[in-house]
N, C-alpha and C positions, 0 to 999 in steps of 0.2 A: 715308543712302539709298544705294545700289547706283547705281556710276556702270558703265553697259557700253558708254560711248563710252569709257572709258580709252583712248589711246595708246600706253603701255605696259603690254604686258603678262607678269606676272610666268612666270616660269619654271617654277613650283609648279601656278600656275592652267593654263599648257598642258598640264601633265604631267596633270594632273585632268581637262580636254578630250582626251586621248590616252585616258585611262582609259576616257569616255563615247562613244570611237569605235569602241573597243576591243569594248565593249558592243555597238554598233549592227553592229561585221563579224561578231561573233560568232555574231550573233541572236539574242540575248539579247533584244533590244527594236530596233525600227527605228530609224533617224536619226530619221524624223519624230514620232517617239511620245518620243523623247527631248528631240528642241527644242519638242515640244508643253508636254512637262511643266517645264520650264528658261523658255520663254515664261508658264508659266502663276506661275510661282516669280518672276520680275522683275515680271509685274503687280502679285503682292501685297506682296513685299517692295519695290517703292515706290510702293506706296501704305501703307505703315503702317512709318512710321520707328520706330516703339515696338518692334516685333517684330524690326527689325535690332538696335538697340539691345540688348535683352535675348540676341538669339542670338551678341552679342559680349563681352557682358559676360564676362568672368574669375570674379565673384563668383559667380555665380548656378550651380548644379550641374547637371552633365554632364545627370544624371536628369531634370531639371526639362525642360530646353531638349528632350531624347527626348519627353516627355510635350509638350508646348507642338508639337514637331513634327508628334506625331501626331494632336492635337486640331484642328490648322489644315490640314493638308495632305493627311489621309486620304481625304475622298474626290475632291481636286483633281489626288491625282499618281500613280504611281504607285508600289506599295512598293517596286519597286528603289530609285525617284529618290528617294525616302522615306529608305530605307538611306543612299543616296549623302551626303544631306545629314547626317545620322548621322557618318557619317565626316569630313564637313568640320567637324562641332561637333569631333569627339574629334581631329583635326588640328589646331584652332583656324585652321581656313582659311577660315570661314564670311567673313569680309569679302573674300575672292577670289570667289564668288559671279558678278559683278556679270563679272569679266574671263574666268572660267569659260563661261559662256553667252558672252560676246562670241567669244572662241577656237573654244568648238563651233561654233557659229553660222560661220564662217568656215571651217572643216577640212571642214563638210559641204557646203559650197558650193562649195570645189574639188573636192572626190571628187563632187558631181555635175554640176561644169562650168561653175559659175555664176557671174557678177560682176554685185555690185548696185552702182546708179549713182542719185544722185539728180542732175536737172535743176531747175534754178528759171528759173523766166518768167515776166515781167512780167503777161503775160495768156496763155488758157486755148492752149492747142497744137492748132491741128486734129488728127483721128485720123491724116489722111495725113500730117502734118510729124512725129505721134510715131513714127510709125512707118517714117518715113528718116530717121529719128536711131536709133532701137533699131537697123535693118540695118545701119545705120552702124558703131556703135558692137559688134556683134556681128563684126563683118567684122571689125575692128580686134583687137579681144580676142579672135576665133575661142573665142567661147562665148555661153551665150544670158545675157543680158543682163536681169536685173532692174530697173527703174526705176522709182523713187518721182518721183514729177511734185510740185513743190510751186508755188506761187503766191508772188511775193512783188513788188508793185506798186510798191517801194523801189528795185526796181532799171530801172525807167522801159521796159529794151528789153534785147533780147537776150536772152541763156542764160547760167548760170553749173551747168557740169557738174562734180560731185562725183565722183570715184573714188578708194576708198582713201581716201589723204591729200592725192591732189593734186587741187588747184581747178583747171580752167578758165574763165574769167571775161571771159567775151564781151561783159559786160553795158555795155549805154549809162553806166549809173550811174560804171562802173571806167573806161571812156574818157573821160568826163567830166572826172571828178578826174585823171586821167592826163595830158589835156590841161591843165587848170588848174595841175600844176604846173612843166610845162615852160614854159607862159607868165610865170609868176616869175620 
């Protein structure tokens, strides 16, 4: 399966995101008609590990996996992003895929100002409290600020804010344990 949470990401797979921004300033196709079809591309390749599988295989002929392409994704994407993946079979980069879409996904978010953030809280956030955390959080990063709101009752209290790579970890559950091991 296509992992697009990777952490590292390959050098090859930016250059391939370079390639599809390259596309999007040129007008070729927009940013959003591009992460439309790259979005529409990690739905089905994970949900059907059989079709990554074969689009990795070595054995199986360049021709075969073209036809297989075009049978599956003709009328889900578009024939550039169609091509695109063309060339990742004949590259054998088809398993960068997953770190391709995470790089675009991020290259188009700074060229249009954007930092996603996930928050987790114990229970649901009035509209007012999400919303003096986003100005918050916008103030901070001076850009507007994307935010997946998750739920997670494990963690008893507080917030635990996502960005990037770095956790903040407000939560009752982390002070808890925190305190339990200084009392050791």
């Amino acid at each position: 399966m296509i992992n697009s949470t990777e952490n590292q990401i390959s050098t090859s797979a930016k250059n391939y995101a370079d390639s599809l921004i390259k596309v999007g300033k040129d007008g070729v196709m927009t940013y959003e008609n591009i992460l439309n079809d790259l979005n529409t591309l990690k739905e089905i390749t994970s949900s059907s590990d059989e079709l990554v599988r074969v689009m990795e295989n070595p054995s199986i002929s360049i021709k075969d996996k073209y036809d297989i392409i075009d049978s599956v994704f003709a009328n889900q994407i578009s024939d550039k992003t169609i091509n695109f993946l063309k060339i990742l079979i004949d590259k054998k980069r088809f398993n960068e895929l997953g770190q391709i879409i995470q790089c675009f996904s991020n290259e188009v978010d700074d060229i249009n100002n954007i930092k996603r953030v996930e928050v987790v809280s114990a229970v649901e956030l009035s509209d007012d409290r999400k919303q003096k955390l986003t100005d918050k959080l916008q103030t901070k990063f001076k850009k507007q600020v994307n935010i997946n709101w998750v739920l997670d009752e494990d963690i008893i209290g507080g917030l635990i804010i996502k960005i990037d790579d770095d956790v903040i970890d407000n939560s009752l559950k982390n002070k808890l344990e925190n305190l339990s091991k200084n009392i050791i």
